[in-house]
C-alpha positions as CSV (number, residue, x, y, z in Angstrom):
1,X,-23.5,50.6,-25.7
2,X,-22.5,48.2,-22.8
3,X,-19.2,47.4,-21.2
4,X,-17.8,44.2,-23.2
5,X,-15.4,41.9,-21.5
6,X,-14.1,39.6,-24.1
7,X,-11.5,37.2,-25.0
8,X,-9.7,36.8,-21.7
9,X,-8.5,33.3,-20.6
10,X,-8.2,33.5,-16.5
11,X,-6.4,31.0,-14.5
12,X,-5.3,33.2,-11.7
13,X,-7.4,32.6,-8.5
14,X,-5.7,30.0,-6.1
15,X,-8.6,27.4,-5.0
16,X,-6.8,27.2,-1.5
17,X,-7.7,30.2,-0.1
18,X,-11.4,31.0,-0.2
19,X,-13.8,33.6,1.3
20,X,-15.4,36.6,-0.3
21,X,-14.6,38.3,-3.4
22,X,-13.4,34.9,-4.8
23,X,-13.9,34.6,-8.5
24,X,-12.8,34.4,-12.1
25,X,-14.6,37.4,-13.3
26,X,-16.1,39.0,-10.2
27,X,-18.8,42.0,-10.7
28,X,-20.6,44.1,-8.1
29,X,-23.6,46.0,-9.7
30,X,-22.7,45.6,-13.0
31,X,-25.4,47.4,-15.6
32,X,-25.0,46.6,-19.1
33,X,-22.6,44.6,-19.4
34,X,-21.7,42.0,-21.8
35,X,-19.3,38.9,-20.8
36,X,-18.8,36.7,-23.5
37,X,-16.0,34.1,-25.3
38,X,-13.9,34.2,-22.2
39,X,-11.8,30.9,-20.6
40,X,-11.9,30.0,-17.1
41,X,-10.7,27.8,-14.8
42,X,-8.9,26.8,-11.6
43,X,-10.7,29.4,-9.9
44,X,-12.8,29.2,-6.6
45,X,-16.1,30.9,-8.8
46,X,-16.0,30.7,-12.8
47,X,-17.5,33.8,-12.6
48,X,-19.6,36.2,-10.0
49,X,-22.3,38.4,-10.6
50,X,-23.2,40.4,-7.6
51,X,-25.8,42.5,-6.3
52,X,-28.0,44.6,-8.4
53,X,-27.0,43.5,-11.9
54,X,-29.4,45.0,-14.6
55,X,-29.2,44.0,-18.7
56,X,-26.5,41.8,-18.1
57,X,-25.7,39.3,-20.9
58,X,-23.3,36.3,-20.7
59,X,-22.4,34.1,-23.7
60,X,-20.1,31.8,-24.9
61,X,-18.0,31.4,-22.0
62,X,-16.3,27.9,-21.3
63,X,-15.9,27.6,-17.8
64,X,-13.9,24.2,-16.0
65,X,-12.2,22.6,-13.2
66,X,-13.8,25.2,-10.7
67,X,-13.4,24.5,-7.3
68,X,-16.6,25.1,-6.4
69,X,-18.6,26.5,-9.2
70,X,-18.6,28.2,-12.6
71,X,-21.5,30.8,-12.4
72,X,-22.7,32.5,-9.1
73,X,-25.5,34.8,-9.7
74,X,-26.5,36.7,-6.4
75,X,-29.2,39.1,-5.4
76,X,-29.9,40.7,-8.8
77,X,-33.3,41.9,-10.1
78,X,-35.0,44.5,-12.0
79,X,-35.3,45.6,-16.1
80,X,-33.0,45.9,-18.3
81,X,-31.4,49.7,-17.7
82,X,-31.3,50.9,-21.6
C-alpha cells in the first residue's frame, strides 16, 4: 500500500527567499507514494519531486499563485517499485 498525502491546504513557503529545498510539498526519492486533493499556493514550487521517484501518482491537486512553478519533477526514472 503506498504513502498517501491527502487533504492538506499549504500556504507556508515565503516566495522571497528562494534556493534549494524550496517547495510546497517537497519529496526526495519518494517510492510509492500517492499525492492527491491537496491546495497549494504562495509557494516558490507547488510541489517537488526529487530524485529517484518510482510509482509515484499525483492527482487532483489544485495548485496557484506560484512564484515560479506548480510541479517540478527532477531526475526520476525507472518502474513502478510494487
Amino acid at each position: 500500500m503506498p504513502l498517501t498525502y491527502a487533504g492538506e491546504h499549504l500556504n507556508v513557503n515565503a516566495t522571497w527567499w528562494g534556493g534549494f529545498e524550496m517547495g510546497g510539498i517537497k519529496l526526495h526519492a519518494p517510492i510509492d507514494v500517492a499525492i492527491k486533493d491537496n491546495c497549494i499556493h504562495d509557494a516558490f514550487k507547488g510541489m517537488w519531486i526529487d530524485w529517484q521517484a518510482q510509482g509515484i501518482r499525483i492527482s487532483g491537486n489544485l495548485m496557484f499563485d506560484n512564484s515560479w512553478m506548480d510541479i517540478h519533477l527532477e531526475v526520476s526514472h525507472g518502474p513502478p517499485h510494487h
